[in-house]
ZADO-1210 file (C-alpha; in nm, 4 decimals, padded with zeros to 6 digits):
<atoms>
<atom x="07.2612" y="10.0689" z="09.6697" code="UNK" pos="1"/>
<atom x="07.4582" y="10.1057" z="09.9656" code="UNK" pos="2"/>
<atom x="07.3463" y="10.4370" z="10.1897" code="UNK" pos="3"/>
<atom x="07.6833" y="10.5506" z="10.4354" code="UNK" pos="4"/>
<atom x="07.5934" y="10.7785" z="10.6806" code="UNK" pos="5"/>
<atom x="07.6309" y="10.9679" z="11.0193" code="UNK" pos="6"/>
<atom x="07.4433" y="11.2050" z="11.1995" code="UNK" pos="7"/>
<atom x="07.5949" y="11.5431" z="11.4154" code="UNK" pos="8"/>
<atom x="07.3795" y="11.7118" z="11.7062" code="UNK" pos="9"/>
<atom x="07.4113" y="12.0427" z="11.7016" code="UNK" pos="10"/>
<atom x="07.3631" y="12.2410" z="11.9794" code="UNK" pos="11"/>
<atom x="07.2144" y="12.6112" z="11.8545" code="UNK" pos="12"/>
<atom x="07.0119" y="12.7675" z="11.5965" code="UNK" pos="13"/>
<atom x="06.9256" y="12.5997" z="11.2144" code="UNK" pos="14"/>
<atom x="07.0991" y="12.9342" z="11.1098" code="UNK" pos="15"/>
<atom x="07.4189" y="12.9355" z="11.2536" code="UNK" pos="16"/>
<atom x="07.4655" y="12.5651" z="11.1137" code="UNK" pos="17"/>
<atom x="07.3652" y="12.6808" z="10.7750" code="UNK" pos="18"/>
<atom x="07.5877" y="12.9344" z="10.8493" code="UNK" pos="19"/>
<atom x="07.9161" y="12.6819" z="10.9055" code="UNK" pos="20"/>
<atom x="07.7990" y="12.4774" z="10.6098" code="UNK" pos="21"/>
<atom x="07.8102" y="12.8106" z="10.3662" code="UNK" pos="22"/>
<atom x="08.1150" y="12.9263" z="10.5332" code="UNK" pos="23"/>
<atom x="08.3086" y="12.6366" z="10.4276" code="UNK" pos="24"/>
<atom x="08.2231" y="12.5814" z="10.0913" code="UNK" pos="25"/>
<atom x="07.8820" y="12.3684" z="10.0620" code="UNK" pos="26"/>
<atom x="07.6459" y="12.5445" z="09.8401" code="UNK" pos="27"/>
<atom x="07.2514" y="12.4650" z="09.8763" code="UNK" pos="28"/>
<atom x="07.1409" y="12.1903" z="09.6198" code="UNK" pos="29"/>
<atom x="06.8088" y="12.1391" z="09.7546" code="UNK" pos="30"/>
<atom x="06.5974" y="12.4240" z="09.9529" code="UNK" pos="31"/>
<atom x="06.4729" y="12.3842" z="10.2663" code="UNK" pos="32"/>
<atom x="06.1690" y="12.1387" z="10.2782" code="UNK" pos="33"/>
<atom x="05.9438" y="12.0064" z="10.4832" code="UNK" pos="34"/>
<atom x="05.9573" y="11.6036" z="10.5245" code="UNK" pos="35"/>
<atom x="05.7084" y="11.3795" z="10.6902" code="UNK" pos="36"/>
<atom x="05.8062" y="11.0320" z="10.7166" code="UNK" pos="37"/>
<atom x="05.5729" y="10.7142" z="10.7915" code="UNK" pos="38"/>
<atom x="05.7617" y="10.3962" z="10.9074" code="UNK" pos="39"/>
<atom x="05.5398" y="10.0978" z="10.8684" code="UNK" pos="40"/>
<atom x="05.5611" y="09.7617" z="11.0411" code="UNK" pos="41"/>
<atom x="05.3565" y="09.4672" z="11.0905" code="UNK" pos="42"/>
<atom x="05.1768" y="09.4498" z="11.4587" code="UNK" pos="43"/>
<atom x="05.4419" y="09.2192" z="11.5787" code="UNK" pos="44"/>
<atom x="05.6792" y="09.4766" z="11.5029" code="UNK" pos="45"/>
<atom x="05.8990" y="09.2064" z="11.2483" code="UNK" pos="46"/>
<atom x="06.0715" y="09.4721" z="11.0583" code="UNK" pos="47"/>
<atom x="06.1900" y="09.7033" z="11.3562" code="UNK" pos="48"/>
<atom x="06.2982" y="09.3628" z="11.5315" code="UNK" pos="49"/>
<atom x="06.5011" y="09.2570" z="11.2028" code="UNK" pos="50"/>
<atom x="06.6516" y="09.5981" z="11.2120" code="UNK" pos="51"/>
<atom x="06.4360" y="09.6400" z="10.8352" code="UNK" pos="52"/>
<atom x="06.2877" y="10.0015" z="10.7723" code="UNK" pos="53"/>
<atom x="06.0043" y="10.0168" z="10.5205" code="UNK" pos="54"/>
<atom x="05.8987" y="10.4163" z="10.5082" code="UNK" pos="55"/>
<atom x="05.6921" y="10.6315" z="10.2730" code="UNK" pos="56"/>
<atom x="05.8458" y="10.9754" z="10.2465" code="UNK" pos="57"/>
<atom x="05.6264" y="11.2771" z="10.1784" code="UNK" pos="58"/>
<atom x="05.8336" y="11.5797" z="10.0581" code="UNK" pos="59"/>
<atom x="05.7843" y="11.8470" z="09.7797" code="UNK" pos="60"/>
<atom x="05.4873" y="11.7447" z="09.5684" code="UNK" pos="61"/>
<atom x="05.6915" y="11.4008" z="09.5602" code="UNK" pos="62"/>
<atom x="05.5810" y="11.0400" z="09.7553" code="UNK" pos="63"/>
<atom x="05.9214" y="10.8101" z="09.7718" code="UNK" pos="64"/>
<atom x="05.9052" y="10.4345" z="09.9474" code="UNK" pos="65"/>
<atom x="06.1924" y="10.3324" z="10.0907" code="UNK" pos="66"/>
<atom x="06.3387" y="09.9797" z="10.1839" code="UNK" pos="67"/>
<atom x="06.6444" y="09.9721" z="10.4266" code="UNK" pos="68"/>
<atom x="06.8344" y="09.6363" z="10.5362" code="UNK" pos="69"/>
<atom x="06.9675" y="09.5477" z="10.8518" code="UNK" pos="70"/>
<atom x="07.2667" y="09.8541" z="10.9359" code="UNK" pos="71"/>
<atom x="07.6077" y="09.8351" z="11.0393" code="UNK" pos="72"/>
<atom x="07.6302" y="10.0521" z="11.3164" code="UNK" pos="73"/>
<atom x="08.0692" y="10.1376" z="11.3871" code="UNK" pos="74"/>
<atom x="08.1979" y="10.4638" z="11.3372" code="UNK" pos="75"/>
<atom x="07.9337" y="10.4937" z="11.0168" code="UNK" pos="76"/>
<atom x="07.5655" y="10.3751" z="10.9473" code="UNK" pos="77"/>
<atom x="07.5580" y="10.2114" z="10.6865" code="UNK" pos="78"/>
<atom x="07.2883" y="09.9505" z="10.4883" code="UNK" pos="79"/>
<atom x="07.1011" y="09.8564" z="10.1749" code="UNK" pos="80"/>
<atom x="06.8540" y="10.1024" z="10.0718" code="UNK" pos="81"/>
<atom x="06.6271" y="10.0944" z="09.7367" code="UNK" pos="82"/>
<atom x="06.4253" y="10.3440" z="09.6742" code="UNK" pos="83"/>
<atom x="06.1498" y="10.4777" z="09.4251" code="UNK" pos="84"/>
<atom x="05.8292" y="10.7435" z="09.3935" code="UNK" pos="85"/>
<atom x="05.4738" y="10.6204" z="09.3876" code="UNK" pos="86"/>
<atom x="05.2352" y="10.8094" z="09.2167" code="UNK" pos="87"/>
<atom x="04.9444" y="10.7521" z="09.5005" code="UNK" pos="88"/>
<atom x="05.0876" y="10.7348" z="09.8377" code="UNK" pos="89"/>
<atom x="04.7093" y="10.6996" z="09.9805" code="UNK" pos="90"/>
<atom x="04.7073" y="10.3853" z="09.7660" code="UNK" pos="91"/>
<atom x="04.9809" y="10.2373" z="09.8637" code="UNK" pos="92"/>
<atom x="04.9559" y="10.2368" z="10.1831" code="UNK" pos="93"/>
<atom x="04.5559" y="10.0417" z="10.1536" code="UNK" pos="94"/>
<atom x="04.7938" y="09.7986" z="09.9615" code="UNK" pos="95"/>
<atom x="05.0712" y="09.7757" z="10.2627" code="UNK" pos="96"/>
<atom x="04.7056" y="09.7501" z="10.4650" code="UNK" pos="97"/>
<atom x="04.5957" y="09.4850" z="10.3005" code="UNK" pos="98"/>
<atom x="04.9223" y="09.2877" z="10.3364" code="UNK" pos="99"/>
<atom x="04.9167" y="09.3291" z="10.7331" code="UNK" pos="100"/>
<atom x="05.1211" y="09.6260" z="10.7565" code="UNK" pos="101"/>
<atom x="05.0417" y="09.9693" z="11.0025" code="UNK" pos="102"/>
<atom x="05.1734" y="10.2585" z="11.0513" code="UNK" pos="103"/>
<atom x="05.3937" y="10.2845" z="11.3105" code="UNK" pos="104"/>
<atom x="05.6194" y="10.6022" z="11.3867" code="UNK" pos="105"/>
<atom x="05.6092" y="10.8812" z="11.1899" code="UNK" pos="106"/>
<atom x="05.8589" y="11.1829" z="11.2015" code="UNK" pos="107"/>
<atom x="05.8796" y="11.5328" z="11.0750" code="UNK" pos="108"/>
<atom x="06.1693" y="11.7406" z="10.9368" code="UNK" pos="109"/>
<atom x="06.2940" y="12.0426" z="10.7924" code="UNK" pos="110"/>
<atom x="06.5513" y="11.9430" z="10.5451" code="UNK" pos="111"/>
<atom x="06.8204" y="12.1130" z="10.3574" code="UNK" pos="112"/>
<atom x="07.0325" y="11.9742" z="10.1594" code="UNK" pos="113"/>
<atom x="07.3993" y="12.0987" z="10.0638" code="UNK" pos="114"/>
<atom x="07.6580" y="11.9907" z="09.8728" code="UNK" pos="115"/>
<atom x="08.0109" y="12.1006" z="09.6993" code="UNK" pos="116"/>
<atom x="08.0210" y="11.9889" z="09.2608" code="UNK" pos="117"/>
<atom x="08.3944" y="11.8442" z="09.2947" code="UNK" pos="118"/>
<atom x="08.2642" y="11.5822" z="09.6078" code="UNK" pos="119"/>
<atom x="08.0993" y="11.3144" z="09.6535" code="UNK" pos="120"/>
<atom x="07.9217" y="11.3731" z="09.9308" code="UNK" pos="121"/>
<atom x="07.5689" y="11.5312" z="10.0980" code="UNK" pos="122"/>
<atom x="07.5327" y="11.7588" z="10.3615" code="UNK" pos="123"/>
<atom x="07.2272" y="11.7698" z="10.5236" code="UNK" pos="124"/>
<atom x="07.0851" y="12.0422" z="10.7795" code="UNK" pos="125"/>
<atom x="06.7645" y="11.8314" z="10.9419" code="UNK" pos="126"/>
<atom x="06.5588" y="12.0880" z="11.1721" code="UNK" pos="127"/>
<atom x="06.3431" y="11.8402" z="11.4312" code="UNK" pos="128"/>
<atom x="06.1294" y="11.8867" z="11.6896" code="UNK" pos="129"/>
<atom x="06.3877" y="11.7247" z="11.8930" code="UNK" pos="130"/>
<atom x="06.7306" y="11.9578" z="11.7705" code="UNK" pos="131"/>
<atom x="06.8979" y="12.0188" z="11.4758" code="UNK" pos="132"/>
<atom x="07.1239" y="11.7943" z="11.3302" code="UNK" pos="133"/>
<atom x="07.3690" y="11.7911" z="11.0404" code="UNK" pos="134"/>
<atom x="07.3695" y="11.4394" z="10.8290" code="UNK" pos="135"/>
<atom x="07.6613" y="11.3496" z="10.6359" code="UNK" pos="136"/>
<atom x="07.6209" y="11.1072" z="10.3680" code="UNK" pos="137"/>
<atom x="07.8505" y="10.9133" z="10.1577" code="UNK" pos="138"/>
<atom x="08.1661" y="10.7508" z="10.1290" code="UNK" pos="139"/>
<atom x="08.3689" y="10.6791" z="10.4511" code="UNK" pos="140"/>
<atom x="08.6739" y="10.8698" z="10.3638" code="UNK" pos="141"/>
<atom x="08.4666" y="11.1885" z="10.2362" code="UNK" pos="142"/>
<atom x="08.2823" y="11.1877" z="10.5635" code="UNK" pos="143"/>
<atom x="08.5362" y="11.2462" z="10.7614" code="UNK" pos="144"/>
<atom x="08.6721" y="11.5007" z="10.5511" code="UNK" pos="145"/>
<atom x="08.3975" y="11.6889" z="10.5656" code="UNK" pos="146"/>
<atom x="08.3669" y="11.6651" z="10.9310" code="UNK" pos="147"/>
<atom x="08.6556" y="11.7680" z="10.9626" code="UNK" pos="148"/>
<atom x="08.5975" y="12.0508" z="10.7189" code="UNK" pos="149"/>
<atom x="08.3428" y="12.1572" z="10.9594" code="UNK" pos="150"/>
<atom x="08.5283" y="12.1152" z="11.2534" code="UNK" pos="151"/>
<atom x="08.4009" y="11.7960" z="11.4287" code="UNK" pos="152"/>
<atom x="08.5706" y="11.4650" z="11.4898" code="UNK" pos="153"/>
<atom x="08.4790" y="11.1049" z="11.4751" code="UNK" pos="154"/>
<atom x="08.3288" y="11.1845" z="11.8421" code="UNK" pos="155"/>
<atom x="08.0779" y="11.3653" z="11.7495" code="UNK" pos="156"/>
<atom x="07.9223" y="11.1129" z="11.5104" code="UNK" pos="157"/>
<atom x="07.5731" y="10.9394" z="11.5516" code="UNK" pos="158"/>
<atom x="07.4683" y="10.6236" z="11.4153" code="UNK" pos="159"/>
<atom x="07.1064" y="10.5946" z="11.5558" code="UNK" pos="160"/>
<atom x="06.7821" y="10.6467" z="11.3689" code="UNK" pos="161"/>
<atom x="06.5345" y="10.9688" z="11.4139" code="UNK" pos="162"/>
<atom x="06.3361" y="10.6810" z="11.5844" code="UNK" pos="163"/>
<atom x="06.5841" y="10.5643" z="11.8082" code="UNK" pos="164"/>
<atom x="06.6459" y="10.9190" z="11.8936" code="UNK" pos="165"/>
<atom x="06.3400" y="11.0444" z="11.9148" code="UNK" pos="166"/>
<atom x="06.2586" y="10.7330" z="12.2307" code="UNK" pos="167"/>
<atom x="06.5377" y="10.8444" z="12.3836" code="UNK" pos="168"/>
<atom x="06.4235" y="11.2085" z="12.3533" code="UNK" pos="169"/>
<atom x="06.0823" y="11.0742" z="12.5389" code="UNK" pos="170"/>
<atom x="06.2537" y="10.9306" z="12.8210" code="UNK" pos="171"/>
<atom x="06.3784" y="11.2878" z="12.8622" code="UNK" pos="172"/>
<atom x="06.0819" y="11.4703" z="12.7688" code="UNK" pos="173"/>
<atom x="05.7799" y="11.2438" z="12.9191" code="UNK" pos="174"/>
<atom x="05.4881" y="11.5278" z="12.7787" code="UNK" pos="175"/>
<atom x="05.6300" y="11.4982" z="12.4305" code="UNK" pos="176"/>
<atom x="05.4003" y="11.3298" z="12.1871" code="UNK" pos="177"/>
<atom x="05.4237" y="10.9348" z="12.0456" code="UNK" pos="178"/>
<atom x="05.5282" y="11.0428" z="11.7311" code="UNK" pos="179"/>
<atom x="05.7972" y="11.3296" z="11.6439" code="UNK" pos="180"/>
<atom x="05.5769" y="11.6100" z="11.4583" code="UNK" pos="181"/>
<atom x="05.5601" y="12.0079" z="11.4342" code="UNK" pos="182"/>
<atom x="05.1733" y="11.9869" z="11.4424" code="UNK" pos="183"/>
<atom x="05.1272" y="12.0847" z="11.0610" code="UNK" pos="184"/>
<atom x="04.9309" y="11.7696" z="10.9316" code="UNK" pos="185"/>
<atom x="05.0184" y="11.6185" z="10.6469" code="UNK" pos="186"/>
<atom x="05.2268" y="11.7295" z="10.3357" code="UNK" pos="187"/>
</atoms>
């Protein structure tokens, strides 16, 4: 599967941009949840320097690995990405272990989701220790609409990884820790 995407900075509150994404339609498909994410990489770093993600996702009760290819970074993100649940996240990663691979950065957020029944795209409301951002995911043409629908423009759109973000964040913010957390442990 393909995965299309863009992020939005926005500058204020989680509220008032839950607020914009109610007021113009978007309904809440998924309640706000707490995400920790753990990329993994081999010492050399082979995956980040083949622009390859491999992450374990811990949200909800639920463990998901994801795979994502190299990304096309224009006016949209956009890459291969396979997914799928694992019963024992602990377990797999003594497998990824055993095949050479370490855990590298790992990121927290606060996600809800939103979405409107006759579109078909996501709306995302991502609360970080670094901002709040809105992610909209999905076709080209729908993401743009619903920018638009939301009153940003093609400007405003971001194409670079929590990671990415996160070391430029650190350049900014030298105390900040290594890895972008709330503090909470693990899910």
């Amino acid at each position: 599967m393909t995965e299309t995407e863009v992020k939005i900075r926005w500058d204020g509150p989680a509220a008032g941009a839950q607020a914009l994404i109610l007021g113009h339609g978007y309904r809440i498909s998924a309640a706000r949840t707490l995400e920790v994410d753990q990329l993994f990489d081999r010492p050399s770093f082979d995956l980040r320097q083949a622009g390859l993600v491999l992450r374990l996702r811990q949200s909800g009760g639920r463990s998901t690995v994801t795979y994502k290819g190299p990304a096309d970074r224009e006016t949209y993100k956009s890459r291969e990405e396979i997914e799928f649940d694992v019963s024992d996240p602990k377990a797999f990663a003594a497998v990824l272990d055993r095949l050479g691979y370490q855990p590298g950065f790992r990121y927290e957020k606060y996600r809800t989701k939103f979405s409107d029944p006759h579109e078909p795209g996501l709306v995302t409301l991502d609360e970080t220790p670094m901002g709040v951002f809105l992610e909209l995911e999905g076709p080209e043409y729908w993401i743009d609409l619903a920018a638009q629908r939301l009153g940003f423009t093609s400007a405003a759109y971001i194409t670079s990884s929590y990671a990415a973000l996160y070391r430029l964040y650190r350049e900014r913010t030298p105390d900040a820790p290594s890895n972008m957390t709330f503090g909470l442990g693990t899910v």
